[in-house]
Every structure is written in C-alpha cells, then in structure tokens.
C-alpha positions in Angstrom: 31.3 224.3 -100.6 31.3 225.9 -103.9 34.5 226.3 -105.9 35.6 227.7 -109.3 38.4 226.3 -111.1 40.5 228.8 -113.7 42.8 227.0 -115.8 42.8 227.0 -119.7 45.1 223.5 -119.4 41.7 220.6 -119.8 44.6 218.1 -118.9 44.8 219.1 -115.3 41.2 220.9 -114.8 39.2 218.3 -115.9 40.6 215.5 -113.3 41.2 218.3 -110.5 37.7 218.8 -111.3 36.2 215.3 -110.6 38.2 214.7 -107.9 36.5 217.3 -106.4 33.3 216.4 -107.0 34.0 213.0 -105.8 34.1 214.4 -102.6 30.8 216.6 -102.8 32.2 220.1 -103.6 30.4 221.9 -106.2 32.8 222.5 -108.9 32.7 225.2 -112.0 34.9 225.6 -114.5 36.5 228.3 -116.9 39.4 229.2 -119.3 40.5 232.4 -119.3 40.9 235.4 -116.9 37.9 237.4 -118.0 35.2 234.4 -117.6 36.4 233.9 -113.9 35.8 238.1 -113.3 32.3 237.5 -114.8 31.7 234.1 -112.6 33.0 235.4 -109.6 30.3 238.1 -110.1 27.3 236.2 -110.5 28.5 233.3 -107.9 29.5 233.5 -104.4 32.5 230.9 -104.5 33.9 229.6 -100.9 37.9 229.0 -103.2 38.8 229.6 -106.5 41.5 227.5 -108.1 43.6 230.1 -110.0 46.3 229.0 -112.7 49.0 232.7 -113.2 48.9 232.1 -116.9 45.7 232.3 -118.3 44.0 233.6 -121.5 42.8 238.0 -121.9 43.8 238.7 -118.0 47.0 237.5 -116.2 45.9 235.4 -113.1 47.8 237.6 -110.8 45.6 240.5 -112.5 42.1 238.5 -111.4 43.5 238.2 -107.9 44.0 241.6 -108.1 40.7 242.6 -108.7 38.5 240.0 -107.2 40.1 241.5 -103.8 39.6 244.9 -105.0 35.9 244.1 -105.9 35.5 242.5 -102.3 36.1 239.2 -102.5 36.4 237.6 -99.6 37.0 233.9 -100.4 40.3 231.8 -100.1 42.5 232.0 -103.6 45.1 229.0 -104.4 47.3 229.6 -106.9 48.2 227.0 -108.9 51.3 227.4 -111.4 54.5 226.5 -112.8 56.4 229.4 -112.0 58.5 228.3 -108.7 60.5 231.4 -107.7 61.0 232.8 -104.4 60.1 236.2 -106.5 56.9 234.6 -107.8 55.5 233.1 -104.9 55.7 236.9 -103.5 53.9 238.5 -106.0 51.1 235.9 -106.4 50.7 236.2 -102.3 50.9 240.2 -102.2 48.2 240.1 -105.0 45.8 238.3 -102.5 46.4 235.0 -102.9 45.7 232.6 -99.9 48.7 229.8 -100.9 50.7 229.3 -103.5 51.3 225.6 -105.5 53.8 224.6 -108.0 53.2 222.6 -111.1 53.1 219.4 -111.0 51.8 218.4 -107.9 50.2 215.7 -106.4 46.3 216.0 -105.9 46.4 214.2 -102.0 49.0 217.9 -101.5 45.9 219.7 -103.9 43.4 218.8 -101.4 45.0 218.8 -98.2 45.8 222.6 -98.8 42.1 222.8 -100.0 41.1 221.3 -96.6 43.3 224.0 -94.8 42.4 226.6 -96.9 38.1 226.1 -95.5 38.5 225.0 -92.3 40.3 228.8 -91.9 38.3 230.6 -89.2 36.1 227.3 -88.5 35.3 226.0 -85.4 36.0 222.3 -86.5 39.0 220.4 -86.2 39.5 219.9 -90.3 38.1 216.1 -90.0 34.3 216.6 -88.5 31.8 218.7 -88.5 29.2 218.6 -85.0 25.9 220.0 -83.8 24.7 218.5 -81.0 24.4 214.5 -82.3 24.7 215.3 -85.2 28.0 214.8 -87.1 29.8 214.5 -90.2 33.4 212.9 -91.1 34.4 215.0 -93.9 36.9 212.3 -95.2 34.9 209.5 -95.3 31.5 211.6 -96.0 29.6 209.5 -93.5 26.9 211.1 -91.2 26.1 210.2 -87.8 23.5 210.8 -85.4 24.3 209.7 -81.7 25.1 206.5 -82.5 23.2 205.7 -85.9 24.5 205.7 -89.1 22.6 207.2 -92.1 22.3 206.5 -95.4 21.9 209.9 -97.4 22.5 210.3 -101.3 25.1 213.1 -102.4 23.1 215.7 -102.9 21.2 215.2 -98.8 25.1 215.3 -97.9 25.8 218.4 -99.3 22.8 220.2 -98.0 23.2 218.7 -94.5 27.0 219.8 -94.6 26.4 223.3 -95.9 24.0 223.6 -92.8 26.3 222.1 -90.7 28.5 224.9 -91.3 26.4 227.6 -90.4 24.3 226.2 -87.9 21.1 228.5 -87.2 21.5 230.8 -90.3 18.4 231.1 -92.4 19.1 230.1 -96.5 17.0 230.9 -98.9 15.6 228.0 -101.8 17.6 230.4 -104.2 20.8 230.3 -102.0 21.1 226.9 -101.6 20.7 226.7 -105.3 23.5 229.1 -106.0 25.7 228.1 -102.9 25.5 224.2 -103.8 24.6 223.4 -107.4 27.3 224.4 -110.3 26.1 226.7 -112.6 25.4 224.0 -115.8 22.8 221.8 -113.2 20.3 224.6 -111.3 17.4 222.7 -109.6 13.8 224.2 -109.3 12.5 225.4 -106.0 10.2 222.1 -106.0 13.5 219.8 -106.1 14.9 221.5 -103.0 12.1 221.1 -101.3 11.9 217.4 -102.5 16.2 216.8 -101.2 15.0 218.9 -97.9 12.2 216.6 -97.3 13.8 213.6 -97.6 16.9 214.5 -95.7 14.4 215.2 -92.5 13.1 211.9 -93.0 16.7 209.9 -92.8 17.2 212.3 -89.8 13.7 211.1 -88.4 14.5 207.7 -88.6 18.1 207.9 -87.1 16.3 209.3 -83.9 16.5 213.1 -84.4 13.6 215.1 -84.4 11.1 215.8 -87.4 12.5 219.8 -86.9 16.3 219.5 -86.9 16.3 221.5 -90.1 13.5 223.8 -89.7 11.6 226.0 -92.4 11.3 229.5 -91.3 8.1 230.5 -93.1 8.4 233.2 -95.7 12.5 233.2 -95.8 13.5 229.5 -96.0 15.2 226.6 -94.3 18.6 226.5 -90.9 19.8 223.7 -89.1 17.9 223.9 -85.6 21.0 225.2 -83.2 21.1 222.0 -81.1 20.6 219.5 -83.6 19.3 216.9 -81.0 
C-alpha cells in the first residue's frame, strides 16, 4: 500500500513516516500543497496524509482538487483546527476522516487500518487466498500450516497480490504501486524479489505457480493460491 504524507511540520512527518514504513507501507513525503498536486499526478497513492495548513495551496484546496481531478483514494486530514465548523469543511471537501492535532500514532494507524480495509473483503486483521495468509499486524505469512520467512520487500509484493488476487501487474506497476519515489528498482530486481518469493512459497508446500507470470503483461496471484 502506497501512501503520501503532506505536512510541512518534519517534527511530526518524519516519525509518522517511519512508523509507517515499519510496518511495510510505502511512504513519500512532501511540504507544501502544490508538490502533493504534482505527486498525486505522477503516483497512484492508496491514502494521502493531508495536514489543512500547508505552504502555496490550502490543504482543504488539494482535497478539492484531487477529487475534482478523479482521485479516488482515501484522504485523512490531519490538523490542529478542532471545530465542529472545521471538521465539516475538511469532510465536504472530500476528505475521508478527520484527526486533531496532537494525537497518538496507535489512533493514526488504527484509522489508517479502517480507512484500507474500506470496501475489502478482509476482516481488517488477515488477508486469505486459499492457504495462503497474512496477519497484517504481526506481518507474518502462512501457508496451511507453515510459517515463512520472507524479507520486507517479498512481504510487500505478496501482500499487494494478496489484495487483488487474479489481477495481472505489470514490472512497472509494481514498481510504482510499492517502491517510494526516491528507491525505483530495475525490471531485473523485480524479477529477482518475484523469484525468490516463489521459492519460500515452494518450500512451504505451495505450488511452484501460486504467483504466475502471464507472458507479455506480467505477474497475479493464482486465484486459489493452493
């Protein structure tokens, strides 16, 4: 899960951010109302992490038009502003929810947890195909009944196909989808994460095809998984 955090405060972006990376999102950063237009453009975020007062455009402005433009993803408002009055306009400008400065960053990613499991079929806690599982709070995978031992990139692949079981990504949409924009793999290191993730699923007793390449397009997560 990709997510772009706008907030011209380092103080709270900078831990928010490696939080989140400590729990495998892929996280990019920016300052100021205009750089999140431009990123939002280039990158297919799942959330963005808005802060209402931001540098060149207002964040109730970039809500604004990232829904006008289309965008589809979850906004979370983050901000010190804590009126009833507030709250409204940041939700009627397209926010999803709506958090007041301080706050506690177990409440941060709870509501992050809510906001992406919105319109999932998973119970917020695991995602399953077949035998094939993953606990998304303790970031350990499971098939039937064997553990495996995958490094954080494997995890993040095997998650992102775990969420759209049978759909058919690209080497250049994984790339965009899971890498942050300052780290962008080559087409050969893909291949190398995809290839080793197969084996680990190999050796746990899954077949050699649970994630299958479809010739000419790229790589899904075989529907049954087992």
């Amino acid at each position: 899960m990709k997510i772009l955090i706008v907030e011209d405060d380092s103080r709270i972006s900078t831990p928010i951010a490696e939080d989140l990376r400590n729990q495998h999102y892929v996280v990019d950063l920016v300052e100021n109302g205009t750089a999140a237009l431009s990123a939002s453009e280039d990158t297919e975020y799942d959330l963005i992490l808005l802060d209402l007062m931001l540098p060149q455009v207002d964040g109730i402005d970039v809500c604004r038009r990232l829904r006008a433009c289309g965008y589809k993803g979850y906004v979370l408002m983050l901000t010190a502003r804590a009126t009833k009055q507030d709250k409204v306009i940041g939700l009627d400008s397209g926010a999803d929810d709506y958090l007041v400065k301080p706050f506690d960053i177990d409440e941060l990613n709870a509501r992050i947890r809510a906001l992406l499991r919105r319109g999932k079929n998973v119970d917020g806690a695991t995602l399953t195909v077949g035998d094939l599982s993953v606990d998304l709070r303790s970031c350990t995978v499971r098939f039937h009944k064997n553990d495996l031992a995958i490094t954080p990139t494997e995890y993040r692949l095997l998650v992102h196909f775990l969420r759209n079981p049978k759909r058919v990504f690209t080497k250049n949409q994984l790339i965009e989808q899971l890498w942050d924009s300052s780290d962008v793999p080559t087409n050969a290191v893909i291949k190398a994460h995809i290839k080793g993730l197969r084996q680990k699923l190999e050796a746990a007793g899954a077949g050699s095809d649970v994630i299958e390449t479809v010739y000419g397009f790229g790589y899904r997560l075989r529907g049954d998984a087992g």
